[in-house]
Backbone as CSV, one residue per row, in Angstrom:
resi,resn,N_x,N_y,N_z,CA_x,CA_y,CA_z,C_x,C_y,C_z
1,UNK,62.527,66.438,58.642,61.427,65.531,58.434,61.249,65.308,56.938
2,UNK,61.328,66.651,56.087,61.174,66.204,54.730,62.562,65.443,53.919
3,UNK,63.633,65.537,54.684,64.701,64.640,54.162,64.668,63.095,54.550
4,UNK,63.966,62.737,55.564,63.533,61.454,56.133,62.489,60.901,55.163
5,UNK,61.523,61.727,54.864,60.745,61.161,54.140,60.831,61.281,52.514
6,UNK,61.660,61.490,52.357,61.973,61.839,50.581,62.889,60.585,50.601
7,UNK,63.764,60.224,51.930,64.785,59.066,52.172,64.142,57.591,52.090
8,UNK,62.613,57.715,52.375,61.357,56.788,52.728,62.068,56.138,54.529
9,UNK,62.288,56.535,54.950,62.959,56.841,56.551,61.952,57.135,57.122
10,UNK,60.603,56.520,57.383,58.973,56.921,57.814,59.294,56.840,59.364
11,UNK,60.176,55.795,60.118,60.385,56.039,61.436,61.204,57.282,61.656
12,UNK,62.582,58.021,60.831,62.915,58.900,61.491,61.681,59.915,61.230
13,UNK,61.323,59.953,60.720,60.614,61.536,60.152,59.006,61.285,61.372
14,UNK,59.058,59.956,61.461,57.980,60.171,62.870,59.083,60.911,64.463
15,UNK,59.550,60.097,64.614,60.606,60.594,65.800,60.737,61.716,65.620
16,UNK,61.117,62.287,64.507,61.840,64.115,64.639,60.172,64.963,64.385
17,UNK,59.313,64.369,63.662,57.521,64.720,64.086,57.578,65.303,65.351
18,UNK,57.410,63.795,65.963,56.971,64.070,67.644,57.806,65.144,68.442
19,UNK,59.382,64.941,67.882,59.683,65.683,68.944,59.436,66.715,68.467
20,UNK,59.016,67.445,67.041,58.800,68.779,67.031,57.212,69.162,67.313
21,UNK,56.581,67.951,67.258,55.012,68.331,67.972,55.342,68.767,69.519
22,UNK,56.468,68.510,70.935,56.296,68.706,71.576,56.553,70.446,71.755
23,UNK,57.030,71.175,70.946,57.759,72.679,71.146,56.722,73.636,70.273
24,UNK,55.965,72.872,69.455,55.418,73.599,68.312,53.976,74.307,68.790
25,UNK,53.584,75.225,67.839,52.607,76.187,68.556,51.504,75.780,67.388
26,UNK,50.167,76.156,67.963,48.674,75.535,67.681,48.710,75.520,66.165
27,UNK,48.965,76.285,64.920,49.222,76.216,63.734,50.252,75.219,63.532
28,UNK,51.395,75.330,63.886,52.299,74.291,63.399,51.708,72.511,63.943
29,UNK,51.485,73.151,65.152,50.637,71.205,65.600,49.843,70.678,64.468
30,UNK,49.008,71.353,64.138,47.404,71.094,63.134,48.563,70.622,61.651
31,UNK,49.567,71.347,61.221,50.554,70.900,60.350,50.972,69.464,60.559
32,UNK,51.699,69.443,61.829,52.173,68.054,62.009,50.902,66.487,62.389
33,UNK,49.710,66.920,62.711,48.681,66.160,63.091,48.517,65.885,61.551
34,UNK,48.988,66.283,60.581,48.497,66.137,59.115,49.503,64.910,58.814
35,UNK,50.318,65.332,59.287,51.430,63.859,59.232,51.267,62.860,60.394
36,UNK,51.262,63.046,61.179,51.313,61.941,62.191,50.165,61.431,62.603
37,UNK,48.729,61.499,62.554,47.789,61.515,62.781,47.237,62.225,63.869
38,UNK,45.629,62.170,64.277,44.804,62.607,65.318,45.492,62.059,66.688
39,UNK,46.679,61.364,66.670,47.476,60.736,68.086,48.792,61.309,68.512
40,UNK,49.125,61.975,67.676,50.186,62.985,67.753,50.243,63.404,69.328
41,UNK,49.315,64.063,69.747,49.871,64.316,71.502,49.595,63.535,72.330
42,UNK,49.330,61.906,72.216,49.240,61.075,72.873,50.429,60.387,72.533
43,UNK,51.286,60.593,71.055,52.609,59.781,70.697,53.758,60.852,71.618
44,UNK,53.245,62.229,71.925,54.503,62.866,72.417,54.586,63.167,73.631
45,UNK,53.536,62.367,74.542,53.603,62.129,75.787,52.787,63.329,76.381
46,UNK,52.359,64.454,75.986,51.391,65.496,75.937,50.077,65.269,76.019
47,UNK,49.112,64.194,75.886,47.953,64.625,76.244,47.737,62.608,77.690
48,UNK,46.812,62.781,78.112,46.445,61.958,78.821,46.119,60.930,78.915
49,UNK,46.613,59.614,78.858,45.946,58.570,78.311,44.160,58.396,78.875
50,UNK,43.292,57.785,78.242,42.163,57.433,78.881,41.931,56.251,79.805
């Protein structure tokens, strides 16, 4: 992710985000929600739509 974004590659470094928001544990999420926003488990298919 930080080679995507040092690349300015903002779509890969979202894609390889999400997919590491789906494996990642409650500290590392709150990390990646810092990058991807408050939609992060609605972008990784993880929380419920309304």
């Amino acid at each position: 992710m930080h080679k995507a974004i040092t690349a300015q590659d903002f779509d890969l470094a979202g894609r390889i985000g999400i997919a590491a928001y789906r494996v990642a544990n409650a500290h590392e999420r709150r990390v990646l929600e810092t990058y991807l926003g408050p939609n992060a488990a609605r972008r990784a298919g993880l929380a419920p739509r309304p």
